[in-house]
Structure formats: C-alpha cells, structure tokens
N, C-alpha and C positions, 0 to 999 in steps of 0.2 A: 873572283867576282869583285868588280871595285865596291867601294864603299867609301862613305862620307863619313868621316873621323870628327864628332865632336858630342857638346853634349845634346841630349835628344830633345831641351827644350827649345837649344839655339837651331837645331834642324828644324823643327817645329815652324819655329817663328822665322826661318828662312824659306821655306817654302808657302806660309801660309803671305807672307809679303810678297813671295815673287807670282804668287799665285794673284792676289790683288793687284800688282802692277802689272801683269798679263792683261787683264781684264778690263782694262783703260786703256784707250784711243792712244796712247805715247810710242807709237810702233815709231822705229826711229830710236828715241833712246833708253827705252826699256831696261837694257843694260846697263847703262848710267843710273837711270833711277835706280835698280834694284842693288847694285852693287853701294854707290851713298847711302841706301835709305837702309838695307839690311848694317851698313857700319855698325852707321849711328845707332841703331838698337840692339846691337851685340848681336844679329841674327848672325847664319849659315849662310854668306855669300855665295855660294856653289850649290847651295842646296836652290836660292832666292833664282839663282841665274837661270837651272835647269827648267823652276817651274815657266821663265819668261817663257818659253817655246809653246805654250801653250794657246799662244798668238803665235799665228804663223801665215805664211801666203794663203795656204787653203783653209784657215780659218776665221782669216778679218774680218770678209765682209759677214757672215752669218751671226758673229761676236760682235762686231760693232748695231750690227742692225738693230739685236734685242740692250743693248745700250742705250742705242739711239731712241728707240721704243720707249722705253722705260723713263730716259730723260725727258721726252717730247711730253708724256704724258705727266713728269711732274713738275715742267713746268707749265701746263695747260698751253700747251702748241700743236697747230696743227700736224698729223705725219704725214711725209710723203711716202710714196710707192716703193716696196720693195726693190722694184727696178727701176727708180732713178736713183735712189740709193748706191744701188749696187755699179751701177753706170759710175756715179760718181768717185765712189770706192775704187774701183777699180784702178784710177789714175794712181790711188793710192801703191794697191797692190803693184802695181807694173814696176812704179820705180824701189820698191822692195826685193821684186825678183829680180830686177840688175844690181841693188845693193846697195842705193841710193838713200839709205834711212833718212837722211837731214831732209832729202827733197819727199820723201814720207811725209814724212811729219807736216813740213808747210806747206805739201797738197791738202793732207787731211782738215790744216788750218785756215787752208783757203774757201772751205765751203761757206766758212762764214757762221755769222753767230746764229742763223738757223738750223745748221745741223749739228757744229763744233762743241755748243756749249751743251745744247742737250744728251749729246755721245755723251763728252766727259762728263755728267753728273750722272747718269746712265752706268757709266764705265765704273766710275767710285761706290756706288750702289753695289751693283752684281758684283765689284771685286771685293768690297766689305764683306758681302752675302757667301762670297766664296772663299773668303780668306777663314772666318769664324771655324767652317767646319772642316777646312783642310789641315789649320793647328792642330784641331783636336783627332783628326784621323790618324796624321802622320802622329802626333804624340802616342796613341793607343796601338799604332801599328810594330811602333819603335817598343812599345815598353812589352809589348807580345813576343819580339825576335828579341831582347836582351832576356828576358824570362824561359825563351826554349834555351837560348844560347848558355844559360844558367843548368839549366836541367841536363842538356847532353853533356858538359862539363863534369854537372856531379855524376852524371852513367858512367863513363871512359874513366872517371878518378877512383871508381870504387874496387 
C-alpha cells in the first residue's frame, strides 16, 4: 500500500492546506496554489495535492454554491437562485471537463464582483472552517497508525 513518507505534522499541515485551497473558487490553479503555498510552509505537497480533488467536476457547483451562500450573506448581498448559479457554473464546469483550467478560472471570474467576490470570501471561510479540523484529524489518525505500527513491532520482536 503506498504511503506518504514524511513527518506526521508536515502531512497534517499538507492536507489541511490542500483541503482549504480545495474549498476556494481557484479550480484552474489549485495545484499551483497548493503546491507554492504547502512550500512555503514546509507542508506535505503530495499529501496538499491529493486533498485538491476534493474539488472536482461533480462537486463545484454544490461547493461553490454554499461558498457563495456564505459570502453573499457576509457581505449583506442579495442571493440568487440556486439555478442560475448553477447555470452560471456550469460554463465553468464544461471547460474543466475538457481540461481547460486557465479558461476555468476566467469563466468563474467573469460573473463578476456579484458572485466572484462573495464565492471567494465564502470559499476562505469554509476552507479555514475545514482546514482547522482536518489538521487535527489527520494529526490523530497518523499518531493512532504509528502507535499500532509501534505495538505490532514490539508482538513480532518478542
């Protein structure tokens, strides 16, 4: 079974950033962000990379929406309809599914500052909200499998 070779805080902090930059409107270069931003803070690039997929075609629009929800209501703006949203999104999704990230992204940015900016404050929200306890899980999940992996050691040693 593969595994991710490093220490368990830099896993940690590599999935809980790839897990917050999933969760933000950057479909397009999520990979870039998480690969730079896990650098710069000694996380688990691989570990940062896998959480991106957490964003994906069949999850944008339902992710971006409570985003969008979330932004719309703090910055006291009106929302629109689930389905013109998701209409809108879509153009997004389309050129994802052919592979077109860059024209991603500047569909997503072409709605304009009435959806664009409340998504992304929306997005930094839920991915902060999701980052916090994903550290701490993968931290507790990791320190659980090195403490079996400790104990079957000492059975097999005796």
């Amino acid at each position: 079974m593969g595994r991710i070779e490093d220490r368990p805080r830099s896993i940690a902090r590599g999935v809980a950033l790839g897990t917050f930059v999933a969760m933000t409107p950057t479909v397009g270069i999520q990979m870039l962000l998480v690969t730079v931003i896990n650098t710069l803070c000694r996380a688990n690039v691989l570990a940062g990379l896998i959480m991106v997929y957490i964003s994906n075609p069949l999850t944008m629009i339902p992710l971006y929406w409570l985003d969008y929800v979330l932004g719309a209501l703090l910055c006291g703006k009106p929302l629109i309809s689930y389905h013109v949203f998701a209409q809108r999104m879509s153009t997004v999704t389309a050129h994802v599914g052919r592979w077109e990230f860059w024209s991603a992204t500047v569909e997503l940015f072409k709605f304009g500052a009435d959806l664009a900016w409340p998504t992304l404050l929306g997005g930094v929200c839920v991915g902060a909200a999701c980052a916090v306890p994903a550290y701490f899980l993968t931290l507790g999940f990791l320190a659980r499998r090195a403490a079996a992996r400790r104990r079957s050691v000492g059975r097999s040693g005796s």
